[in-house]
Jmol script that loads the backbone (N, CA, C; Angstrom):
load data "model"
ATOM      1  N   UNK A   1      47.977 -58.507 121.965  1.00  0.00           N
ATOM      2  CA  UNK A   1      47.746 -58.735 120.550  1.00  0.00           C
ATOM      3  C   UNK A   1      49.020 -59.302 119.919  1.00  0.00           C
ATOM      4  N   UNK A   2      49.105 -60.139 119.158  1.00  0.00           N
ATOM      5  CA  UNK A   2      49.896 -61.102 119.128  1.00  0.00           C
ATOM      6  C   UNK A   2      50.890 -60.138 117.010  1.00  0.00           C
ATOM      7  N   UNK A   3      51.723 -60.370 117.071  1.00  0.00           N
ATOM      8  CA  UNK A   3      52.714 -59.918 116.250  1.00  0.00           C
ATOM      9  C   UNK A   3      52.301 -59.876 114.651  1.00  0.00           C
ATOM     10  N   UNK A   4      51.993 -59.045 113.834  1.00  0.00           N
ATOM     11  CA  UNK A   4      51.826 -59.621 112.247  1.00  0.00           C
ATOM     12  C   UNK A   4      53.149 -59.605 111.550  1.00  0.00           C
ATOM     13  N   UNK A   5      53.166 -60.643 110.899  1.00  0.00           N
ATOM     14  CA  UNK A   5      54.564 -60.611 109.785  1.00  0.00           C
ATOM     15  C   UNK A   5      53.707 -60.560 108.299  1.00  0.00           C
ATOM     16  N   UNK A   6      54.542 -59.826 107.484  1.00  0.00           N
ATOM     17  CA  UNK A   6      54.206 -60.251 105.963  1.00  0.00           C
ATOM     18  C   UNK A   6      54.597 -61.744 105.407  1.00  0.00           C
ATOM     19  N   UNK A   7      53.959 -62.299 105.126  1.00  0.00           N
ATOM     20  CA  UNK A   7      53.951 -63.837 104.553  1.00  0.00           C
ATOM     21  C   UNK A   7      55.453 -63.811 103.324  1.00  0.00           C
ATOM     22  N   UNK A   8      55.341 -62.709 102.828  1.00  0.00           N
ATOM     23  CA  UNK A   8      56.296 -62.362 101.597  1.00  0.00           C
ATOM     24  C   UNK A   8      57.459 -62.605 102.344  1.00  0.00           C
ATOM     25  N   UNK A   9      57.972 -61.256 103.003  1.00  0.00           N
ATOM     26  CA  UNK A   9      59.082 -60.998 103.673  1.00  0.00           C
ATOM     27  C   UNK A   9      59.528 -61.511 104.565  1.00  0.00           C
ATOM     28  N   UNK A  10      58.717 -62.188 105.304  1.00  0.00           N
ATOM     29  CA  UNK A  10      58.967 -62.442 106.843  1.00  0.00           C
ATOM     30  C   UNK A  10      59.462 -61.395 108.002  1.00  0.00           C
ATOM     31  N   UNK A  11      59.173 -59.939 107.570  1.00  0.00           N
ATOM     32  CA  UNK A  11      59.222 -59.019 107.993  1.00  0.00           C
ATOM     33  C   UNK A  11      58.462 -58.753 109.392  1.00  0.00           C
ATOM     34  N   UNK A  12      58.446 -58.333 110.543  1.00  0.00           N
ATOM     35  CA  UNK A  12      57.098 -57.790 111.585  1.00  0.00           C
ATOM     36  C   UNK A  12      56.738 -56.609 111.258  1.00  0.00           C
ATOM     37  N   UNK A  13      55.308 -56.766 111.024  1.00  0.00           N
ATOM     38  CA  UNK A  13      54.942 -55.020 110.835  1.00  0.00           C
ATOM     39  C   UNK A  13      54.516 -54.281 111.711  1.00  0.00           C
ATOM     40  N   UNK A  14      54.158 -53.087 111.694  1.00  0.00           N
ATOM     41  CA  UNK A  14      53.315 -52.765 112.547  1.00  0.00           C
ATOM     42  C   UNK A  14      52.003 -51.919 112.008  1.00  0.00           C
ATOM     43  N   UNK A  15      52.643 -51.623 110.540  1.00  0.00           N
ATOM     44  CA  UNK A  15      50.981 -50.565 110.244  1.00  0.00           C
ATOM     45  C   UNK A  15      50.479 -51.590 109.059  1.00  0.00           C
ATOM     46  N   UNK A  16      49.352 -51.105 108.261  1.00  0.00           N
ATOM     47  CA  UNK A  16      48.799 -51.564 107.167  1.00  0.00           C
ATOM     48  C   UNK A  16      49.379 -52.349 105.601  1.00  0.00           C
ATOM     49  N   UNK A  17      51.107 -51.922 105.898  1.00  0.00           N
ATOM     50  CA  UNK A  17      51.504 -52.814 104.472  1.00  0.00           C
ATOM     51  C   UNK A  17      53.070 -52.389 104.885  1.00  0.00           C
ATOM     52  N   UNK A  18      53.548 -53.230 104.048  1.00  0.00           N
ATOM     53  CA  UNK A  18      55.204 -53.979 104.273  1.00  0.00           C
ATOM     54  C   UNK A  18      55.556 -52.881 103.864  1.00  0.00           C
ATOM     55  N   UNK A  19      57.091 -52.589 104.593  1.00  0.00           N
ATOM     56  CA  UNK A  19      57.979 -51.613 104.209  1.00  0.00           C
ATOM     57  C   UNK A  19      58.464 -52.102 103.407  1.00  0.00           C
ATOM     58  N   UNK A  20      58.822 -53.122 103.093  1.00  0.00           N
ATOM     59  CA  UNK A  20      59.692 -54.116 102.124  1.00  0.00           C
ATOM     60  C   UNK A  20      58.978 -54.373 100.513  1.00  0.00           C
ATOM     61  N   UNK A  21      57.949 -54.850 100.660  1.00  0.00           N
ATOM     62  CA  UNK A  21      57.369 -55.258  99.348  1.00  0.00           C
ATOM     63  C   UNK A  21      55.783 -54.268  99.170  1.00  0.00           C
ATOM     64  N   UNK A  22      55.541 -53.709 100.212  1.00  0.00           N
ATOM     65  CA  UNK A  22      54.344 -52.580 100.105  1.00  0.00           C
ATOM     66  C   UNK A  22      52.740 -53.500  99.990  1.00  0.00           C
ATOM     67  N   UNK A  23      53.267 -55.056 100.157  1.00  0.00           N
ATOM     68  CA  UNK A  23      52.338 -55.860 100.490  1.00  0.00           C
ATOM     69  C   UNK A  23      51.207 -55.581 101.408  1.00  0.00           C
ATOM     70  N   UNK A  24      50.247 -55.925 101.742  1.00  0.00           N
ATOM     71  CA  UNK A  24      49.124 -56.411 102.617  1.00  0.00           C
ATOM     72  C   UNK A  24      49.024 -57.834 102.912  1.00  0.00           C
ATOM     73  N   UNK A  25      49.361 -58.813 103.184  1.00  0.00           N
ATOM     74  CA  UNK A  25      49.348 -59.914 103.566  1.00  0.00           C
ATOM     75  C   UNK A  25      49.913 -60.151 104.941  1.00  0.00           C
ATOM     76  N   UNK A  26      49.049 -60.761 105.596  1.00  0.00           N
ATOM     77  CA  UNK A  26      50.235 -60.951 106.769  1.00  0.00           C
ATOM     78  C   UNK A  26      49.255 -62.080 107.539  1.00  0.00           C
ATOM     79  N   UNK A  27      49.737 -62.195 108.436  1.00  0.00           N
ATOM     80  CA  UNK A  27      49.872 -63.168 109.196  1.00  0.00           C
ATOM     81  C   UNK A  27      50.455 -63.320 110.946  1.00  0.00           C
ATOM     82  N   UNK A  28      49.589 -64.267 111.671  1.00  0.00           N
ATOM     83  CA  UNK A  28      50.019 -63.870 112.585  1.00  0.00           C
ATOM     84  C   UNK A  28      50.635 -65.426 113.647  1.00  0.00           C
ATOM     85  N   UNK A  29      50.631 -66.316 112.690  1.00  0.00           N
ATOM     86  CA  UNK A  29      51.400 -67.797 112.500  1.00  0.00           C
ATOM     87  C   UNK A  29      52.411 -67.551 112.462  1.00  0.00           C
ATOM     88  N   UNK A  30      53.426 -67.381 113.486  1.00  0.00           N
ATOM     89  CA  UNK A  30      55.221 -67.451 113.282  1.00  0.00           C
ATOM     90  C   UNK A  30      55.590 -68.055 114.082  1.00  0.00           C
ATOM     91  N   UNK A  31      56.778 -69.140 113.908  1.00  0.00           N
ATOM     92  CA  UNK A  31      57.623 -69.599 114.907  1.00  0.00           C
ATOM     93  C   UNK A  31      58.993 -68.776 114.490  1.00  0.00           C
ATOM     94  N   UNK A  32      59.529 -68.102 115.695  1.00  0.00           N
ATOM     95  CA  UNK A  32      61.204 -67.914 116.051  1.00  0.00           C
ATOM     96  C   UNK A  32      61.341 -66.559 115.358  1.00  0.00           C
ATOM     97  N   UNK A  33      62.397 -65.582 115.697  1.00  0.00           N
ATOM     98  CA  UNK A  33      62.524 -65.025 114.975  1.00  0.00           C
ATOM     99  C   UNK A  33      64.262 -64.474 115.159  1.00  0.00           C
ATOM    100  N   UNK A  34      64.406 -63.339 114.235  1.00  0.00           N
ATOM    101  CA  UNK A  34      65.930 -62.687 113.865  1.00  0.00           C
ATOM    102  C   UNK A  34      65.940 -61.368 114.029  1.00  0.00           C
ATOM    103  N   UNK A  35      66.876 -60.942 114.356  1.00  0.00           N
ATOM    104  CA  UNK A  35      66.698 -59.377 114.296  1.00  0.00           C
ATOM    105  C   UNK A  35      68.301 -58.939 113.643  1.00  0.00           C
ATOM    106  N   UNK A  36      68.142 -58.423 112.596  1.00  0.00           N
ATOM    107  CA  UNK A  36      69.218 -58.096 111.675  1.00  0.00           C
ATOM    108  C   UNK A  36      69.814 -56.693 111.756  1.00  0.00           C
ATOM    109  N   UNK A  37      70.591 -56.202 112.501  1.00  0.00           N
ATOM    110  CA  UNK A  37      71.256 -55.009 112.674  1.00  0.00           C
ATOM    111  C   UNK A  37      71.768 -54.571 111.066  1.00  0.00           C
ATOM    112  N   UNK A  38      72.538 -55.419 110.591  1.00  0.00           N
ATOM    113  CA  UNK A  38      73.336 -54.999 109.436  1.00  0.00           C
ATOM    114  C   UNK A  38      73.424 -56.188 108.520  1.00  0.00           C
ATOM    115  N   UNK A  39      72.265 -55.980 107.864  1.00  0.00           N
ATOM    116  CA  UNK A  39      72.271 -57.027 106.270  1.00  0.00           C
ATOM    117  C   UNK A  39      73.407 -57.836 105.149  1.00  0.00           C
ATOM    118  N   UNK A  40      74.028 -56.144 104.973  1.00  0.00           N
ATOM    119  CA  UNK A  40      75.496 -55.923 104.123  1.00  0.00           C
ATOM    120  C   UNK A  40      76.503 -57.398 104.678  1.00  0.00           C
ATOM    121  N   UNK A  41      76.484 -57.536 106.120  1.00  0.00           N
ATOM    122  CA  UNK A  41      77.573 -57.975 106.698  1.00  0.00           C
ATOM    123  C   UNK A  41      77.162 -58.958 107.687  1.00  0.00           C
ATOM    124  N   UNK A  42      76.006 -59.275 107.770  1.00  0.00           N
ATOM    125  CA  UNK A  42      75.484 -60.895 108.419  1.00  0.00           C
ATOM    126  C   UNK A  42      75.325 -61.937 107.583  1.00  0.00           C
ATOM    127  N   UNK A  43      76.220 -63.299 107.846  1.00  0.00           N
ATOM    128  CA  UNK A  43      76.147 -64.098 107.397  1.00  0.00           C
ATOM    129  C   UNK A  43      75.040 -64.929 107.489  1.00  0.00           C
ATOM    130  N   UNK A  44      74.442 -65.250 108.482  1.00  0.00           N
ATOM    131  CA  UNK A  44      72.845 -65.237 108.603  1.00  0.00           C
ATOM    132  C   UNK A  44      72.237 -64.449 107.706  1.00  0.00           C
ATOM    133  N   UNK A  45      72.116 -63.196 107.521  1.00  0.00           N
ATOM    134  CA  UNK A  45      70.709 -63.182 106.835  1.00  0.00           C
ATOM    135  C   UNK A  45      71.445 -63.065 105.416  1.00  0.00           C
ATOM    136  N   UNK A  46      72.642 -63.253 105.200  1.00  0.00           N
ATOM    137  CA  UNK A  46      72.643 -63.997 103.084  1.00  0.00           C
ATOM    138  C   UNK A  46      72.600 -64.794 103.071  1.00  0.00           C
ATOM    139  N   UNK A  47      72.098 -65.964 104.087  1.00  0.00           N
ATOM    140  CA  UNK A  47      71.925 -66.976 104.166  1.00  0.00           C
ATOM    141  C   UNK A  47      70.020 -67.628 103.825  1.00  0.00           C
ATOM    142  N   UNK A  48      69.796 -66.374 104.419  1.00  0.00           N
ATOM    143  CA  UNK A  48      68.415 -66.591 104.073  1.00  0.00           C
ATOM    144  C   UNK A  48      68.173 -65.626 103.460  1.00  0.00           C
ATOM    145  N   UNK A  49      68.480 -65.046 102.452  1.00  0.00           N
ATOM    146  CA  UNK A  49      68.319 -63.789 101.816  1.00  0.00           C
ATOM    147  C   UNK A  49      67.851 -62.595 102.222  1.00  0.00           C
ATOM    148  N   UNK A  50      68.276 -61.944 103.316  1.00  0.00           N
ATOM    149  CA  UNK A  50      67.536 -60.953 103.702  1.00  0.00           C
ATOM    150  C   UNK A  50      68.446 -59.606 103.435  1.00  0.00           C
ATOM    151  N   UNK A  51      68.059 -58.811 102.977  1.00  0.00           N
ATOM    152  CA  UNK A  51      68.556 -57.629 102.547  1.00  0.00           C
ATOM    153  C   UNK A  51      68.487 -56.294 103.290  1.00  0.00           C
ATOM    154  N   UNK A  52      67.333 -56.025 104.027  1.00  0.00           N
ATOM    155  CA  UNK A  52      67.164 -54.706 104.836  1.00  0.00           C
ATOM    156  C   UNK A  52      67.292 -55.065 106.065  1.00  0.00           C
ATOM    157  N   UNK A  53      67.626 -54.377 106.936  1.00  0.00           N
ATOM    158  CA  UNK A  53      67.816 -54.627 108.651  1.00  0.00           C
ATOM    159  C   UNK A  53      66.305 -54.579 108.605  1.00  0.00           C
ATOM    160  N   UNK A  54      66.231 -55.006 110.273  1.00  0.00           N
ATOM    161  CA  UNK A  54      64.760 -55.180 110.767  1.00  0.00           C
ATOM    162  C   UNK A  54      64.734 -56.623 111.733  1.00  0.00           C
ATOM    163  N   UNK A  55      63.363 -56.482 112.250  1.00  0.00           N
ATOM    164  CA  UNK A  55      62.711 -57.723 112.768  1.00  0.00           C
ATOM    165  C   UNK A  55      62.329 -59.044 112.060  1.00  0.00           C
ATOM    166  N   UNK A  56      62.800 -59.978 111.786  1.00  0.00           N
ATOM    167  CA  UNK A  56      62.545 -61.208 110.807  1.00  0.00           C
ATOM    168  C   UNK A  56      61.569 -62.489 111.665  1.00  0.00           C
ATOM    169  N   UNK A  57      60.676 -63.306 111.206  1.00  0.00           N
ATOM    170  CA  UNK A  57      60.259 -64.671 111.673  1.00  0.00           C
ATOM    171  C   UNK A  57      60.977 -65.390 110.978  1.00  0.00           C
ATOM    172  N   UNK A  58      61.668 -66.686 111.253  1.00  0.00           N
ATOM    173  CA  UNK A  58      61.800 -67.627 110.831  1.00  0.00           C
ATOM    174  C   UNK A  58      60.870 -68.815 109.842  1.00  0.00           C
ATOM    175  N   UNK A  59      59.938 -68.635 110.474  1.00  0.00           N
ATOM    176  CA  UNK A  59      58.990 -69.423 110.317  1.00  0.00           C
ATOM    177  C   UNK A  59      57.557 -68.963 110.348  1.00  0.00           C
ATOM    178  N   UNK A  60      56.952 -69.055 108.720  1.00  0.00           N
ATOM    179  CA  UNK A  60      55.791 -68.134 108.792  1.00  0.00           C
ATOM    180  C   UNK A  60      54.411 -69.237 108.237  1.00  0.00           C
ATOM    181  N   UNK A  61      53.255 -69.176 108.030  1.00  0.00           N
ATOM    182  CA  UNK A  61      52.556 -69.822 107.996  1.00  0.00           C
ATOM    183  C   UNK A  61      51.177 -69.180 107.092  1.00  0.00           C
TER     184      UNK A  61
END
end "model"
wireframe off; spacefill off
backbone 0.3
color backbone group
């Protein structure tokens, strides 16, 4: 079974709604993804605005 991300966040989920935005949307269209240990202090993800650690897609659809 293939990965859902929230369309919002670009988050991977795994249950019924985003930890991030408490969304339901998702999707299962992604190219590439990120995995963010520490938000505070990756230049990557203030680059793409990402704020909470976690699993990221690059590219969502």
């Amino acid at each position: 079974m293939p990965k859902k991300v929230c369309k919002k966040c670009k988050i991977f989920v795994k249950g019924d709604s985003c930890p991030i935005c408490k969304g339901n949307q998702f999707t299962t269209n992604w190219k590439g993804r990120i995995n963010v240990l520490d938000a505070d202090k990756s230049m990557i993800a203030e680059k793409v605005e990402i704020k909470e650690k976690g699993e990221y897609a690059i590219k969502v659809r």
